[in-house]
C-alpha positions as CSV (number, residue, x, y, z in Angstrom):
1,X,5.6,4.4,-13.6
2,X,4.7,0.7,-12.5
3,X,8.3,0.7,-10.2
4,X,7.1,3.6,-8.0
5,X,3.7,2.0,-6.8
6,X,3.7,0.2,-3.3
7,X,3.8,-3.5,-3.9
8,X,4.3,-4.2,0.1
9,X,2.6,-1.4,2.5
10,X,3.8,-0.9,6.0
11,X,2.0,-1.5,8.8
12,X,0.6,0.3,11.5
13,X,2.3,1.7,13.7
14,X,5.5,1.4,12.0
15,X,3.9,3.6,9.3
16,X,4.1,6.1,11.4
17,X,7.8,5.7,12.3
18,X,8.5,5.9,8.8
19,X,9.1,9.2,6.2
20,X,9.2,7.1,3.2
21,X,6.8,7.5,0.3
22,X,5.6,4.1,0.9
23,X,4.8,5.4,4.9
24,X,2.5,8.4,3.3
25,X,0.6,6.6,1.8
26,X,0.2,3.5,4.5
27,X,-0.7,6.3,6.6
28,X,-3.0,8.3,4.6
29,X,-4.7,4.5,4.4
30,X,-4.6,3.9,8.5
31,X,-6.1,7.6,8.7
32,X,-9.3,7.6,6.0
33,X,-9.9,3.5,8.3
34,X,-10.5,6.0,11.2
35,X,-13.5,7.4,9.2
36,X,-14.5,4.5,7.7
37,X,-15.1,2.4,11.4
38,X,-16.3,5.7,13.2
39,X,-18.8,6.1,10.3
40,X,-19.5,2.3,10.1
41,X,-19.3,2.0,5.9
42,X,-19.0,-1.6,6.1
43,X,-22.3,-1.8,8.0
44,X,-24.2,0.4,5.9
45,X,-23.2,-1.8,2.7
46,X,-24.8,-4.9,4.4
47,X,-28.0,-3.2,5.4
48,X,-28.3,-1.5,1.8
49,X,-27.5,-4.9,0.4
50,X,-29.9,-7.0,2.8
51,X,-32.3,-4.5,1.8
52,X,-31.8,-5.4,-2.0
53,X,-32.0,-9.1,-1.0
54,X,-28.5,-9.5,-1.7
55,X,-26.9,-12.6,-0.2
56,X,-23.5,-10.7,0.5
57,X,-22.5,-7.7,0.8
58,X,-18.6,-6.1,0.0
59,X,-16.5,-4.8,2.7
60,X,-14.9,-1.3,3.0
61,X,-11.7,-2.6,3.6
62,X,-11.3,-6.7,3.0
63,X,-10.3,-8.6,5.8
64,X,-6.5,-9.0,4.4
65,X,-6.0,-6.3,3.4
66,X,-6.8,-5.2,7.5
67,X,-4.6,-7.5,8.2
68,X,-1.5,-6.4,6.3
69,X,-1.9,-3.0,7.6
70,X,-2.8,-3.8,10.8
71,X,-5.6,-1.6,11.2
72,X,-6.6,-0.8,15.0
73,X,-10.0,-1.5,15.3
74,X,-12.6,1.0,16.6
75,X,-16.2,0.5,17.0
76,X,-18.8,3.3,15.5
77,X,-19.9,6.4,16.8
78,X,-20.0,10.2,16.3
79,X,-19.3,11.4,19.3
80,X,-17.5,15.0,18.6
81,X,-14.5,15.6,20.4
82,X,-13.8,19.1,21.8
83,X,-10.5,20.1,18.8
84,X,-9.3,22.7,21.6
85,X,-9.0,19.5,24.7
86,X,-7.5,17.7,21.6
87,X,-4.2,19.6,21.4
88,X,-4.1,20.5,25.0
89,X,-3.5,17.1,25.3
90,X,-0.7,17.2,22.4
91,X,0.8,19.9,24.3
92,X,0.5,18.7,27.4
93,X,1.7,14.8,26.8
94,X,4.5,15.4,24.0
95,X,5.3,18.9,24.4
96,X,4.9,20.2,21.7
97,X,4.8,23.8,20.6
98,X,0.6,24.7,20.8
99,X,-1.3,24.3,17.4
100,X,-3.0,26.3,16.1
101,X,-6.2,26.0,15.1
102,X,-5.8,26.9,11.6
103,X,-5.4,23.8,9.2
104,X,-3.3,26.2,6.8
105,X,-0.6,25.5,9.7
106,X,1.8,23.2,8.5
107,X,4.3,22.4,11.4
108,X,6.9,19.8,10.5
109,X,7.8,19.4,13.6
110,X,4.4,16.6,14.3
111,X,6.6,14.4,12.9
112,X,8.6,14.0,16.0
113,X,5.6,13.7,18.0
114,X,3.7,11.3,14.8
115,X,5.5,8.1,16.2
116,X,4.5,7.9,19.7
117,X,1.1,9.2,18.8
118,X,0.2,6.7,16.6
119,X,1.7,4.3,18.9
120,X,-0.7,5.0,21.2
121,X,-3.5,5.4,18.6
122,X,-2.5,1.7,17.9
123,X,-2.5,-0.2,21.1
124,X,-5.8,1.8,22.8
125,X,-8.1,2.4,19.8
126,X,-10.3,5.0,20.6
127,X,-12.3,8.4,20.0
128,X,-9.7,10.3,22.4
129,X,-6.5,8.9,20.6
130,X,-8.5,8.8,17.2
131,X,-9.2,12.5,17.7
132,X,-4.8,13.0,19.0
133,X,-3.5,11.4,15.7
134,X,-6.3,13.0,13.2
135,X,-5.5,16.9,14.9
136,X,-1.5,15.7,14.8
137,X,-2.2,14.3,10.7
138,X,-4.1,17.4,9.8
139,X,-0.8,19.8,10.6
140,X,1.3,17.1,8.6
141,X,3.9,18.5,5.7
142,X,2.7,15.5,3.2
143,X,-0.9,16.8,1.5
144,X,-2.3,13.5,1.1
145,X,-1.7,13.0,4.9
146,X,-3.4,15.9,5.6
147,X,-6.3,14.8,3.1
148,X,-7.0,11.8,4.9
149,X,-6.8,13.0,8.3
150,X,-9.5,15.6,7.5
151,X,-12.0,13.2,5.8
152,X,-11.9,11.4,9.1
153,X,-11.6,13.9,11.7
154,X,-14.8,15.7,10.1
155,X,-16.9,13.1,11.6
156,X,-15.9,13.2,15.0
157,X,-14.1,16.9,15.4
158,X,-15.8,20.5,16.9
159,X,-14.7,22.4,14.2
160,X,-15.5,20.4,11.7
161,X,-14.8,23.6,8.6
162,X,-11.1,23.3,9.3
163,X,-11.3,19.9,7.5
164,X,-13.8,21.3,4.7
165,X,-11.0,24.1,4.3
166,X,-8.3,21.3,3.8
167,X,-10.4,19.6,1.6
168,X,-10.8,22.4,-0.6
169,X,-7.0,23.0,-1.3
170,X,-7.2,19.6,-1.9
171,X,-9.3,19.8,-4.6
172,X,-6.9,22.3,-6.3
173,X,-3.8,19.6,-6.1
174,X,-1.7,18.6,-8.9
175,X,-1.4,15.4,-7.4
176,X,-3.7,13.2,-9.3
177,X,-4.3,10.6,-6.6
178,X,-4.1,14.0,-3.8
179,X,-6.9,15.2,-6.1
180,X,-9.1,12.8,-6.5
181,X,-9.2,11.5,-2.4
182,X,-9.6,14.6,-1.5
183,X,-12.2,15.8,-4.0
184,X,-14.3,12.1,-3.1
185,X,-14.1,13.1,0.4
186,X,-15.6,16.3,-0.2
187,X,-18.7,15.3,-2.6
188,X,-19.7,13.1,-0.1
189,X,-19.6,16.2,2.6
190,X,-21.1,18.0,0.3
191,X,-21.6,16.8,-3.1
192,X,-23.2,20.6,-4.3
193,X,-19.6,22.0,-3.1
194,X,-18.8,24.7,-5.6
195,X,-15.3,23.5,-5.4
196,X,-15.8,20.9,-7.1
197,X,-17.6,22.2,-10.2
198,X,-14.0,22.9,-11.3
199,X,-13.6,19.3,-12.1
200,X,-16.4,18.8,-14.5
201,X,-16.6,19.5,-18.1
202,X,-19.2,19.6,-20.2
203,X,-20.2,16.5,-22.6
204,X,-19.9,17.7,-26.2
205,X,-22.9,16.9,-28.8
206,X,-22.3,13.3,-30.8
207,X,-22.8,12.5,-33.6
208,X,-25.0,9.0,-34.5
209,X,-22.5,7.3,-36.5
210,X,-22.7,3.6,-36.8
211,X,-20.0,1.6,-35.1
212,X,-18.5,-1.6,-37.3
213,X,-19.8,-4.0,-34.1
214,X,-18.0,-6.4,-32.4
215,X,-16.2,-3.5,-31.0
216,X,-14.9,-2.6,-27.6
217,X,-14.6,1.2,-26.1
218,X,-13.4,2.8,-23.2
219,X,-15.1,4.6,-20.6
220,X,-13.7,6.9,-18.0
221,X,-14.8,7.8,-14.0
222,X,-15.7,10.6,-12.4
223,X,-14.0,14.0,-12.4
224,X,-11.5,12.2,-15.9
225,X,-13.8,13.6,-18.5
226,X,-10.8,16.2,-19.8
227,X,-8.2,13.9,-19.0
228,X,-6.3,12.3,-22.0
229,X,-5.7,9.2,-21.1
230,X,-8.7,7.1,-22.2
231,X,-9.0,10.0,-25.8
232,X,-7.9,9.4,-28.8
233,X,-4.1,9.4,-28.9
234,X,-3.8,9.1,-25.1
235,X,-1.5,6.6,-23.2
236,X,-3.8,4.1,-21.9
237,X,-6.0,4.3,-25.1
238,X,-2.7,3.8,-27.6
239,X,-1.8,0.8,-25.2
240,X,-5.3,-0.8,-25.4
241,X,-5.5,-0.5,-29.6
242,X,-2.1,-1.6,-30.2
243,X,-1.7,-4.7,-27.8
244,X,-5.1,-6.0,-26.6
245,X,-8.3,-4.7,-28.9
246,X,-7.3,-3.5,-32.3
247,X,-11.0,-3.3,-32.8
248,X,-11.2,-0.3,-30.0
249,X,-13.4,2.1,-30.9
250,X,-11.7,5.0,-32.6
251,X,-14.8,7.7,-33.8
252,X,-14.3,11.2,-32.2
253,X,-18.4,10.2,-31.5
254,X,-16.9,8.1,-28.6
255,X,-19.4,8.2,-25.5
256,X,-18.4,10.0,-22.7
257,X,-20.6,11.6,-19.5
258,X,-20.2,14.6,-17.1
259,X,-17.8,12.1,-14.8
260,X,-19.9,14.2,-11.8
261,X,-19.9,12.5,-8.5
262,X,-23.6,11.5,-8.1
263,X,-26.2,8.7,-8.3
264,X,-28.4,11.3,-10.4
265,X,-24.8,12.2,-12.9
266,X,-24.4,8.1,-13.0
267,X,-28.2,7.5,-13.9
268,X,-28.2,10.0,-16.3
269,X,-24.6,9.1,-17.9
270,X,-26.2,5.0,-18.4
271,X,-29.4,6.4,-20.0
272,X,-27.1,8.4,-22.3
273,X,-24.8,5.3,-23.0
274,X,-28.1,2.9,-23.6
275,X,-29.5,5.7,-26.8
276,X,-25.2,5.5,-27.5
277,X,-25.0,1.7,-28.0
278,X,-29.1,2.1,-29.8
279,X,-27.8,4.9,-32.5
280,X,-24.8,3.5,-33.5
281,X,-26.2,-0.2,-33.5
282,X,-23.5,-1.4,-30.5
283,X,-25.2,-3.9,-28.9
284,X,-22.8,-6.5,-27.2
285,X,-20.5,-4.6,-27.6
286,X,-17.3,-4.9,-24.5
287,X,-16.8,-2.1,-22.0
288,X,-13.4,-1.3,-20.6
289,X,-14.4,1.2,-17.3
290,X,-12.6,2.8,-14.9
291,X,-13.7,3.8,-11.6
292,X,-17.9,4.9,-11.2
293,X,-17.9,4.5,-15.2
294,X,-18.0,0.8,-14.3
295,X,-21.3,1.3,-12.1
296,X,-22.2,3.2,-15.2
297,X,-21.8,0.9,-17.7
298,X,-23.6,-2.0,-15.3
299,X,-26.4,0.4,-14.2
300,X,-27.0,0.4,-18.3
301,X,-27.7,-3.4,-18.2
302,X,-30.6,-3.0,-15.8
303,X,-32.0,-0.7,-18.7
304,X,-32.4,-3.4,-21.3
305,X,-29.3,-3.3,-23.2
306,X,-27.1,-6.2,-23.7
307,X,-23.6,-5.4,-23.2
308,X,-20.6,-8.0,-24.2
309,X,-17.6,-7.7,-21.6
310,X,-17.3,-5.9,-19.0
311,X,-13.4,-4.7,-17.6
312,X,-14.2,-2.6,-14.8
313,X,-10.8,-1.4,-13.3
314,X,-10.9,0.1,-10.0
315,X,-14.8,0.0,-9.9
316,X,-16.2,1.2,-6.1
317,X,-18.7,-1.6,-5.3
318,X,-22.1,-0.7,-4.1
319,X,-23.7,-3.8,-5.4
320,X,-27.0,-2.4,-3.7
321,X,-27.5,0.6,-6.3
322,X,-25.1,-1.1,-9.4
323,X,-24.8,-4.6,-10.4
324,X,-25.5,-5.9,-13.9
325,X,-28.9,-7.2,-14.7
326,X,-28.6,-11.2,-15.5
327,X,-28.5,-12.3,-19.1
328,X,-27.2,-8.5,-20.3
329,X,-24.0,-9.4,-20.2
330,X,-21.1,-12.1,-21.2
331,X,-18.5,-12.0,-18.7
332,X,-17.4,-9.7,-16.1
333,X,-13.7,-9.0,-15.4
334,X,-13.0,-6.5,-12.5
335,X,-9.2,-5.5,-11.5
336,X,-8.1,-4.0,-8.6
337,X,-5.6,-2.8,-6.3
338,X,-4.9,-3.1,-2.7
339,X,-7.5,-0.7,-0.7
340,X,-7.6,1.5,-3.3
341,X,-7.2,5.1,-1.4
342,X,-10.2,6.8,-3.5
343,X,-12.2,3.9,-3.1
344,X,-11.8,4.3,1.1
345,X,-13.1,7.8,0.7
346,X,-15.9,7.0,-1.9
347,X,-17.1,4.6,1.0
348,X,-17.4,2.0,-0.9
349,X,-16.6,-1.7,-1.3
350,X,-13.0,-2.5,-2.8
351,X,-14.4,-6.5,-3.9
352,X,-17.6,-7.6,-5.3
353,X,-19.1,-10.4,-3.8
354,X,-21.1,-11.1,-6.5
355,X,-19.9,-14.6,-7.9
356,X,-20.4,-12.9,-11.9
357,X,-17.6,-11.0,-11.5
358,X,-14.3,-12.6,-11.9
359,X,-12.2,-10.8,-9.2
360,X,-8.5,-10.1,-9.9
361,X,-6.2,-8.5,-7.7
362,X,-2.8,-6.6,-8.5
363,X,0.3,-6.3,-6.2
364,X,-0.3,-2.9,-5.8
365,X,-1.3,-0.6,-3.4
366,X,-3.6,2.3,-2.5
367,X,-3.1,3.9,-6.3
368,X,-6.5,4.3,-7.8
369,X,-4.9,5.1,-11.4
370,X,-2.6,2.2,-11.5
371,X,-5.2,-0.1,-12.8
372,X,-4.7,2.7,-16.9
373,X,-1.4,2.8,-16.0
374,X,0.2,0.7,-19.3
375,X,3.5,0.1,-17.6
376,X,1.0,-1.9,-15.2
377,X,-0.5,-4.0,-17.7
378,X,2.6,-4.6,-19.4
379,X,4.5,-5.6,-15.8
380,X,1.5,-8.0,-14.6
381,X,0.2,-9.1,-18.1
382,X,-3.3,-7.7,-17.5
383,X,-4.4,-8.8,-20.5
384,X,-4.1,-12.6,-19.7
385,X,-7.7,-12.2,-17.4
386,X,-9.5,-10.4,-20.1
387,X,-10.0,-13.9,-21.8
388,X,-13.2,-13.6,-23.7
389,X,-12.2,-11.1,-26.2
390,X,-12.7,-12.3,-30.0
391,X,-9.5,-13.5,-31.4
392,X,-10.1,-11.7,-34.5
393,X,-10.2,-8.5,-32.5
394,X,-6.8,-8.7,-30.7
395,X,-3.8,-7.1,-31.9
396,X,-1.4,-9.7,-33.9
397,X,0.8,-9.3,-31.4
398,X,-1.3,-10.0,-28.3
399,X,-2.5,-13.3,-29.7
């Protein structure tokens, strides 16, 4: 529901101080920045994107967004850190019980210890106390905590298979947002993980049905090809038909794709939507996309085809690899929350630079979902920036 998302996150290191819903996920935010500096994401956009010839290049975490949380900053570098000096030190400066090294040990008693650690984290940013509060996080009694601490502490730790081995029960969470960091962190470990397999269905055959044109459909992101919300008769899609496109495409031929996490399952899933729009004579028509099935719908531009609107909600920006090809398209509307938590692990950018794209920004925080949540339409009249839909299309009600 739109009333349990974080509208105002708290900083570091009162985060820290803090057992509050609002503090797990403020700190699972603070602990996947680790990874994000250490790894240097933000640097690797700009060279893939001066590489393209691209005059900007998005940011891992935007500047005010930083700023809110008051992210520490730490310079690159991949320096591992021996995990058994690591809690010696816990032991030694905050007396705590020793750790063990197994990341199945959950030992709520770190958060008694969590303040003053990330305190010190805070105020002398650096491998050593990046290393203290990651080995603290990964024995913390919140999953997502743990999540985020091992997608960081993999890059800089000596035993870098206990954070695989969190990542895994991860994977396995019922805890949509839980799920889907920790199942992002892990494809980009390893994207041929086995664990992960779980997660994606297989595409069933269509059908080549014409569509009635001037139509709009929706199209889902990775690992959400069985979930219901963007089907037939799901929330999000029963929101969309009845209060902002009554035109929305209702054939059980919709197109849908694998939702794996790859550039190859992305390439192939925008080759498939190009003979989609071709068979069922859909050219122009409007795209709402959540997550990669944005960069899908966008990489299907560069192919030729001529799309009408794009939505992209919660889209990760890597305007190197997926942008849309000029003159494909009419408008581009992209909504977003605040450092979107799946976005931070995907390593990509949370805000297109590209000046096509009209940028819109919730008052929400970290939930990647929130942007098909209908309650969050409905609360921040979403449908106000999708301004270039057909009259004729729109519900009488939303007109």
């Amino acid at each position: 529901m739109a009333e349990n998302y974080v509208e105002k996150p708290i900083p570091s290191p009162d985060a820290y101080r803090s057992r509050s819903h609002n503090a797990v996920l403020s700190q699972a935010a603070l602990l996947l920045s680790i990874g994000n500096q250490v790894r240097g994401d933000s640097r690797a956009l700009q060279a893939r994107s001066a590489a393209a010839d691209l005059s900007g290049h998005p940011d891992v975490v935007p500047s005010t967004d930083a700023m809110a949380l008051n992210i520490p900053p730490l310079p690159p570098g991949r320096e591992r850190k021996s995990a058994a000096i690591t809690r010696e030190r816990l032991l030694y400066r905050h007396g705590l019980e020793k750790l063990k090294p197994s990341p199945s040990e959950i030992r709520p008693e770190v958060l008694e210890i969590l303040p003053a650690v990330g305190e010190k984290y805070h105020f002398h940013p650096s491998l050593d106390t990046a290393a203290e509060l990651l080995e603290t996080s990964l024995h913390h009694p919140e999953e997502l905590v743990r999540i985020a601490a091992a997608a960081s502490y993999f890059e800089i730790t000596t035993e870098p298979s206990r954070c695989i081995e969190v990542l895994h029960k991860g994977v396995l969470s019922q805890d949509t947002l839980t799920r889907k960091v920790a199942a992002t962190a892990l494809a980009r470990i390893d994207p041929n993980d086995n664990e992960l397999n779980s997660l994606i269905q297989k595409v069933e055959s269509r059908t080549t049905a014409r569509g009635a044109g001037d139509t709009a459909m929706l199209i889902h992101g990775t690992w959400a090809l069985g979930q219901p919300w963007w089907k037939s008769g799901g929330d999000f899609y029963q929101y969309v038909l009845q209060n902002v496109r009554a035109d929305l495409y209702t054939h059980n031929d919709r197109f849908s794709w694998t939702g794996g996490y790859s550039d190859k399952a992305r390439a192939i899933a925008a080759e498939e939507l190009a003979k989609w729009v071709a068979s069922h004579s859909e050219e122009g028509i409007d795209l709402i996309c959540h997550s990669h099935g944005g960069n899908v719908a966008m990489l299907t531009t560069t192919m030729g085809v001529a799309l009408g609107e794009l939505v992209l909600l919660s889209c990760p920006v890597h305007e190197a690899q997926y942008r849309t090809a000029p003159g494909k398209f009419r408008s581009v509307v992209s909504v977003r929350v605040h450092m979107d938590l799946v976005i931070m692990a995907d390593r990509g950018g949370q805000k297109f630079t590209d000046p096509t794209v009209e940028e819109h920004v919730l008052p929400v925080w970290f939930e990647h979902s929130a942007t098909h949540d209908p309650e969050v339409w409905k609360k921040y009249d979403v449908p106000q920036w999708v301004t270039n839909v057909p009259a004729r299309t729109r519900p009488a009600a939303a007109r």
